[in-house]
C-alpha positions as CSV (number, residue, x, y, z in Angstrom):
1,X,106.2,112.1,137.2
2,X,108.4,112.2,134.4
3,X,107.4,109.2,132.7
4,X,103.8,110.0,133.1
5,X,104.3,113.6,131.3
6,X,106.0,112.2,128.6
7,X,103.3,109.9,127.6
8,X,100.6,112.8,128.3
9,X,102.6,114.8,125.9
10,X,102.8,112.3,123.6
11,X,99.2,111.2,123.4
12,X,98.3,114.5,122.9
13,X,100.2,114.1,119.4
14,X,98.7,111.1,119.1
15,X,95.2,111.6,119.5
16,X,95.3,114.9,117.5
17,X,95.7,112.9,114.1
18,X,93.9,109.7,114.6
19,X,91.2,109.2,112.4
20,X,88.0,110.5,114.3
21,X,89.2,114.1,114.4
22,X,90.9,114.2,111.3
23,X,88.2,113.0,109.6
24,X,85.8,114.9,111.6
25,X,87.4,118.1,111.1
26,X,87.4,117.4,107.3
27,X,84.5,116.3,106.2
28,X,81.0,116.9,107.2
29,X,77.4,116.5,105.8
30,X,74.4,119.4,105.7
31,X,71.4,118.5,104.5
32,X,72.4,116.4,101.0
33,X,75.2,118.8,101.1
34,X,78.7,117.1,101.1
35,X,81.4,119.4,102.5
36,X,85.7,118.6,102.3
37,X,87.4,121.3,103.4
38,X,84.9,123.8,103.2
39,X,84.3,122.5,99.3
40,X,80.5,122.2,99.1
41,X,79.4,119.1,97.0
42,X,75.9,118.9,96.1
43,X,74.9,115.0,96.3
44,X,71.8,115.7,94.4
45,X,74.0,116.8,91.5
46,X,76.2,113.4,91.4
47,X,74.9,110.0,90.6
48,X,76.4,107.9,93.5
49,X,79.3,108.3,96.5
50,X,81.9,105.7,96.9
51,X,84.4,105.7,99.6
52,X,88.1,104.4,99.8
53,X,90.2,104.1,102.0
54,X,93.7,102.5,102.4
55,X,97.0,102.4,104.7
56,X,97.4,101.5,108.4
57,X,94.7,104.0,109.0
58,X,92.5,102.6,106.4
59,X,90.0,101.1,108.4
60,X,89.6,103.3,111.3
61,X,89.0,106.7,108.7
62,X,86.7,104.9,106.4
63,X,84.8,103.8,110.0
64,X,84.9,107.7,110.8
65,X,83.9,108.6,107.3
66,X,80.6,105.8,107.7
67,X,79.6,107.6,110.8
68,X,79.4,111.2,109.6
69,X,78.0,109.9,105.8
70,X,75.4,107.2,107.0
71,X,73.7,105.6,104.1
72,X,74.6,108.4,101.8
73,X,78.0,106.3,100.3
74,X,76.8,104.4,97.8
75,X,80.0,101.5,97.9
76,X,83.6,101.8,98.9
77,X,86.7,100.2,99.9
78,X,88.9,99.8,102.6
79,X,92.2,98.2,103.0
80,X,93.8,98.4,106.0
81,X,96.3,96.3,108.6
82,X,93.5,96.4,111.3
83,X,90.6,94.0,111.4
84,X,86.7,94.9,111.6
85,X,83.4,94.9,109.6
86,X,82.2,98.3,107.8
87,X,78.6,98.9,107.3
88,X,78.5,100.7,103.4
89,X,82.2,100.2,102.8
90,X,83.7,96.9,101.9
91,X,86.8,96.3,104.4
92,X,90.1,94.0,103.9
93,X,92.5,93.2,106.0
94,X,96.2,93.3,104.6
95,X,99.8,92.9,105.3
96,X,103.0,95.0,106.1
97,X,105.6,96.1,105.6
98,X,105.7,93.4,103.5
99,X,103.2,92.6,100.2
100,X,101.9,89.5,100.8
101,X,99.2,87.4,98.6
102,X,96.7,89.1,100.3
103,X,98.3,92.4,99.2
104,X,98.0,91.5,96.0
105,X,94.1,90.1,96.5
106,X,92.6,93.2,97.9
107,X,94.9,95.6,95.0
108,X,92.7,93.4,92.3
109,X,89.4,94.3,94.5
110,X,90.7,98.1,94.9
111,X,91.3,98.2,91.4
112,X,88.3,96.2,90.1
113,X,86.3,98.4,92.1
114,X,87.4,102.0,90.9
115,X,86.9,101.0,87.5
116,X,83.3,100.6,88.1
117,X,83.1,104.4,88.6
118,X,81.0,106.5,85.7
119,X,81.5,109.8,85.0
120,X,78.7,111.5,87.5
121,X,79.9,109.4,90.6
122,X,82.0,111.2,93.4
123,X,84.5,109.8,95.3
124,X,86.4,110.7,98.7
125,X,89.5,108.9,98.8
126,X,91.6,108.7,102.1
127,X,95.3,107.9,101.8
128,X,97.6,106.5,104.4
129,X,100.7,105.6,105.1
130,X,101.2,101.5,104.8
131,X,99.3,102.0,101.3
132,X,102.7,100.5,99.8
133,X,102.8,97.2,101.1
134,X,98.8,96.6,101.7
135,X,97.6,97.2,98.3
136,X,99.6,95.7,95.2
137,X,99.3,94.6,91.6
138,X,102.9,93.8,90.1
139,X,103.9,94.8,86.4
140,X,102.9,91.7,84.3
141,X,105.7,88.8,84.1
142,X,106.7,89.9,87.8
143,X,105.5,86.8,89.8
144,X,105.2,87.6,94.1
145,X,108.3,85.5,94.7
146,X,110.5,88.0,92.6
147,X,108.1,90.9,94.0
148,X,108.5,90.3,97.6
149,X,112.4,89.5,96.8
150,X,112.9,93.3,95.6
151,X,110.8,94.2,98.0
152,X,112.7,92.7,101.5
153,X,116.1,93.7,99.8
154,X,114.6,97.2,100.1
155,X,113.4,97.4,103.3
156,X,116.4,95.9,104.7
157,X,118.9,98.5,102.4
158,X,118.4,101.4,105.0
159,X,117.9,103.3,102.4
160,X,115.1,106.5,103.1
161,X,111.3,106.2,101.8
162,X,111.6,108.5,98.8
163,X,114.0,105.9,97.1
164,X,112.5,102.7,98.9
165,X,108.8,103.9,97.0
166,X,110.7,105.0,93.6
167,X,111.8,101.5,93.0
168,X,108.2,100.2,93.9
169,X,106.0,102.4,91.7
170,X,108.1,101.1,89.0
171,X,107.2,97.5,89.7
172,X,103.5,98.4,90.3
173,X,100.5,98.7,88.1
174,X,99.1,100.6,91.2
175,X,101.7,103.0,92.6
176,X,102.9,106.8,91.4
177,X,98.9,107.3,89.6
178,X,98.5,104.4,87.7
179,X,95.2,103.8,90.2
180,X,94.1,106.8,89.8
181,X,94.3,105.9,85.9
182,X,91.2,103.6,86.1
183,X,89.0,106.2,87.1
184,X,86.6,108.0,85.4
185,X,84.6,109.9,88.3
186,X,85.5,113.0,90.0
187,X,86.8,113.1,93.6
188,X,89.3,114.3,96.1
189,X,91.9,112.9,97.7
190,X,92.6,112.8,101.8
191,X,95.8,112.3,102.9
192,X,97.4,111.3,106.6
193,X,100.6,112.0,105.7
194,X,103.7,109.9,107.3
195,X,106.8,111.6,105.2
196,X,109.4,114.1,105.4
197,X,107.5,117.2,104.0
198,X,104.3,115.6,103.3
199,X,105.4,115.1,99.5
200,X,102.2,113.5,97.7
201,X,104.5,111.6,95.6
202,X,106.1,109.6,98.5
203,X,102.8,109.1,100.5
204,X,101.8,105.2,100.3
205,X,103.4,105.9,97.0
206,X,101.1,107.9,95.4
207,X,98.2,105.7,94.1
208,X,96.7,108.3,93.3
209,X,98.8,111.1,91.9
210,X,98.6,111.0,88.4
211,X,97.9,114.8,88.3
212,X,93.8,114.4,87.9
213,X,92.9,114.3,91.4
214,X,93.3,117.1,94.3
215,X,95.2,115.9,97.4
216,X,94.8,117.5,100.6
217,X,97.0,117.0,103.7
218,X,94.5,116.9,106.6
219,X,96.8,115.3,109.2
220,X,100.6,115.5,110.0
221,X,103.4,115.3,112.0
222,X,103.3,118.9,112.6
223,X,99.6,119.2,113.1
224,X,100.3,116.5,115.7
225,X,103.5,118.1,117.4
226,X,101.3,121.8,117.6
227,X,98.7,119.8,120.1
228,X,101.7,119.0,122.4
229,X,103.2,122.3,122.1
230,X,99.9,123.6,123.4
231,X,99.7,121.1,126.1
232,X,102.9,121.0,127.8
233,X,104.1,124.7,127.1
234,X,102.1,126.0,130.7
235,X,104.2,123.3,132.2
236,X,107.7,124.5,131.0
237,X,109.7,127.5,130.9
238,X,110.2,127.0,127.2
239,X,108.5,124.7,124.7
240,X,110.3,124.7,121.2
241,X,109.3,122.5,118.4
242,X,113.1,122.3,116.8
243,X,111.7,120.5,113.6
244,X,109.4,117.8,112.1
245,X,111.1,116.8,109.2
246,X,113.9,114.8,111.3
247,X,115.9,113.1,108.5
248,X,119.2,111.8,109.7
249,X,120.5,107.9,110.4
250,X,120.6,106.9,114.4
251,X,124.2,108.1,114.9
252,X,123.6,111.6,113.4
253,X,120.2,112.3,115.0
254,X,121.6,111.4,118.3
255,X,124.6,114.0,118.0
256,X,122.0,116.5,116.9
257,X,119.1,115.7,119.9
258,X,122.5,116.2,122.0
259,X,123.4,119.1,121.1
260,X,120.4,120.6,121.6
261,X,119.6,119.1,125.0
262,X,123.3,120.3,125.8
263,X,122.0,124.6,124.8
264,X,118.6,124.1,126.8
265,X,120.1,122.8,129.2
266,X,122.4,125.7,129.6
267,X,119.6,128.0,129.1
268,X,116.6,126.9,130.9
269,X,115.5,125.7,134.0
270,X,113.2,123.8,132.6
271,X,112.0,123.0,128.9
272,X,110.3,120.5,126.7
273,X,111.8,119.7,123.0
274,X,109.5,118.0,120.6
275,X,111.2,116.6,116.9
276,X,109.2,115.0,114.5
277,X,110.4,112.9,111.3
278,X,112.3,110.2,110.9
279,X,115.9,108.8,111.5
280,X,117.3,105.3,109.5
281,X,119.2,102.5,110.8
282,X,120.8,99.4,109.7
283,X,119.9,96.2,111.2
284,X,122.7,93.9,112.7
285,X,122.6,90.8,114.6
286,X,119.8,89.0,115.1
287,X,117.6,91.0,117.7
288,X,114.5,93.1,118.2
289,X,113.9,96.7,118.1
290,X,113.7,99.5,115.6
291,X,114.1,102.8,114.8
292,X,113.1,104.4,117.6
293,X,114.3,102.1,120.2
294,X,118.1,102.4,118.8
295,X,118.0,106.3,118.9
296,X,116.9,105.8,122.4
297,X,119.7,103.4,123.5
298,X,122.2,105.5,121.7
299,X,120.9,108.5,123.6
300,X,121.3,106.5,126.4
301,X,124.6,105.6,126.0
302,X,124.8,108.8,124.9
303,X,124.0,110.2,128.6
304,X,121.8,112.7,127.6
305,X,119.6,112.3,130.9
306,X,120.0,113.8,134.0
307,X,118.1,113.8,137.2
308,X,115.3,116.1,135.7
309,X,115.8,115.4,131.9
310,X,114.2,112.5,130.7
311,X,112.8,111.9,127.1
312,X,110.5,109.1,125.1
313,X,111.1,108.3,121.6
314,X,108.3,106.4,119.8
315,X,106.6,105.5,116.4
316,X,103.0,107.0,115.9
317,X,101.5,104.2,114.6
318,X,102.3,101.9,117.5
319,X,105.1,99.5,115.7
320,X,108.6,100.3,116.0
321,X,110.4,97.8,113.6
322,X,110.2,94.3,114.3
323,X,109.0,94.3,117.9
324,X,105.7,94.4,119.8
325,X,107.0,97.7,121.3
326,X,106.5,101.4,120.0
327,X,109.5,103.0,121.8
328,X,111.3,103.4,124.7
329,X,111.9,105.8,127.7
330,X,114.8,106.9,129.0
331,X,115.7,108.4,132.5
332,X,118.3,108.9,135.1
333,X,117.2,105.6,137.0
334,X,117.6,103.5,134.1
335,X,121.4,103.6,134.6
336,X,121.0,101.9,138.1
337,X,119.2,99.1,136.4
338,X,121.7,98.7,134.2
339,X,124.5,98.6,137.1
340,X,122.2,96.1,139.0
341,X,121.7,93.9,136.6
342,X,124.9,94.4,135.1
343,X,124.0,95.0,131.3
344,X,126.0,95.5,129.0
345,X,124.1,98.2,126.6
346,X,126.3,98.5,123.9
347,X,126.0,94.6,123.1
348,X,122.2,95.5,122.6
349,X,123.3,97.8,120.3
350,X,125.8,96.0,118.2
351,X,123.1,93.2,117.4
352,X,120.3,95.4,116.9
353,X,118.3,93.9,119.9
354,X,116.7,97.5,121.7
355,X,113.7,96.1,122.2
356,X,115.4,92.9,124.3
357,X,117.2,95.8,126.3
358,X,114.5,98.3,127.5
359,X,112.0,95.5,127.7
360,X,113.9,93.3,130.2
361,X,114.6,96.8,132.3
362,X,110.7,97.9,131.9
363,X,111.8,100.9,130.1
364,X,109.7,99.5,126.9
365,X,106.7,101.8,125.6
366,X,104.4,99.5,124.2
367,X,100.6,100.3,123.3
368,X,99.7,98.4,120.5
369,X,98.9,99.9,116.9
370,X,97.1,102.7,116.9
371,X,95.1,103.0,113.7
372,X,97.1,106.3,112.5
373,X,101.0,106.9,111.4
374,X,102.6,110.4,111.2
375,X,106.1,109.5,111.8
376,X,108.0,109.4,114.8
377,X,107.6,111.9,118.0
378,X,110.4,112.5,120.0
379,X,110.0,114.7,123.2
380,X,112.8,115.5,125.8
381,X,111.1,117.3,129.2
382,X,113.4,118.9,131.4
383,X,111.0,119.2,134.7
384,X,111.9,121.9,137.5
């Protein structure tokens, strides 16, 4: 049952900020009435609605946005890691993490397209997290060899997202508000937020911050962590969300998720901890995994599990590093596995290869990307 809980809880997360109810909940259409949170736009007033939308939940908002809007959205366009046709909104598929040509491709369309704005056009704009890597137009005499040089060194440094997007608005002619720069139309600004504190300067780093435009938060990890507080907490004795601005490297999280297992432990007979954030990590050696997957393998070795604890850490947006995999489980049976097949866990570790680890002992949580990214979830359930 354990395992089966832990993926309830977490899909209730999940499902709570992907883009049909965010978008639904956000924006809505009476009449020729535009309304963003509870902001009434008269569409008779403007000349013509464009829509835009870009990150890893690019596609799948600007799909949402299309269904509510219908033929009212004059142009638009999308940008987004996923593929798919839009109806009124011009979609492109992109790469990441890493910018790419076609990175670079779909930032000239972005950018050729905003400038086409007048003065009595409208715009809704939603902003995702993988807006960094999928739309990019380097500072002139930068060439994409140098670009995506910087670029790899970066994502390799372990160094957190509010330095990693510093370095890359200053390398951009898109980044920290120069897009916003282009345009001359009014608008507001959507944001599905995937950073510590949901800092508007971080976000897909800030495209569209130059100070002009209104950004609203309208889906984060918190909102996300609430809807599995409410589902779980009739199953518990105590449900605590202990934060969602997680911000530590591997080793440091895992003393801190230990510690608290440890005082619940103590305290409860049964109990479910969600965290939300982050952690960082290193890569070594030449394996698979990620983020997630190490802070489950040190919390593993860790033995944090018992017979009734068992806990899941995973990515939001489906991807966890360089594997096929979005987290991994971990449980008391896992450590017969291990005996049986006589694993050495801490050999996994040292080469960075989780995802080689929990996969070949079925432990693996892998669903495939999920059109939304709000960090990372994890949730520890102590059952009775």
């Amino acid at each position: 049952m354990s395992r089966k809980l832990l993926e309830k809880t977490y899909f209730k997360a999940l499902n709570k900020v992907k883009a049909k109810n965010i978008v639904k909940d956000n924006v809505s259409l009476e009449d020729n009435i535009l309304i963003i949170n509870n902001e009434k736009i008269d569409l008779n007033k403007i000349d013509n609605l464009y829509v835009f939308s870009v990150g890893k939940a690019g596609f799948s908002m600007a799909k949402q946005c299309e269904k509510i809007l219908g033929n009212k959205i004059k142009d638009g366009v999308a940008i987004s890691t996923s593929r798919g046709k839009l109806k009124y909104i011009k979609h492109y598929t992109s790469s990441h993490p890493v910018v790419s040509k076609k990175s670079i491709k779909v930032g000239e369309k972005l950018l050729k397209k905003v400038k086409q704005l007048k003065k009595n056009d409208y715009f809704i704009f939603f902003l995702s997290g993988g807006a960094s890597a999928v739309i990019e137009k380097p500072i002139d005499g930068l060439n994409l060899e140098d670009f995506t040089k910087i670029s790899k060194a970066l994502l390799v440094s372990g160094i957190d997202i509010k330095a990693l997007n510093s370095v890359r608005k200053s390398i951009s002619q898109i980044k920290g508000g120069k897009l916003a720069n282009e345009i001359k139309a009014n608008g507001k600004v959507l944001v599905l937020s995937d950073v510590i504190g949901d800092d508007i300067n971080t976000i897909g780093s800030a495209p569209m911050n130059n100070g002009k435009f209104e950004h609203k938060i309208i889906g984060n990890n918190e909102i996300a962590l609430k809807a599995s507080k409410k589902y779980i907490e009739s199953k518990v004795d105590k449900t605590k969300i202990l934060t969602t601005t997680l911000d530590k490297n591997s080793i440091d999280a895992t003393k801190y998720i230990k510690q608290k297992i440890k005082k619940y432990d103590e305290k409860y007979d049964s109990f479910c901890l969600l965290i939300g954030g982050e952690t960082t990590t290193n890569p070594k050696g030449n394996g698979k995994g990620g983020r997630n997957q190490e802070l489950a393998l040190r919390l593993l070795l860790e033995k944090v599990v018992n017979k009734k604890i068992s806990l899941l850490c995973a990515g939001s947006d489906g991807i966890d590093g360089n594997s096929d995999a979005n987290g991994a489980f971990v449980d008391n049976d896992i450590y017969k596995k291990i005996d049986e097949l006589k694993i050495d866990a801490k050999k996994y570790l040292e080469n960075s290869d989780s995802n080689s680890f929990f996969k070949s002992l079925g432990y693996d949580f892998t669903i495939g990307i999920t059109g939304t990214n709000v960090m990372d979830f994890i949730i520890v359930i102590k059952e009775r």
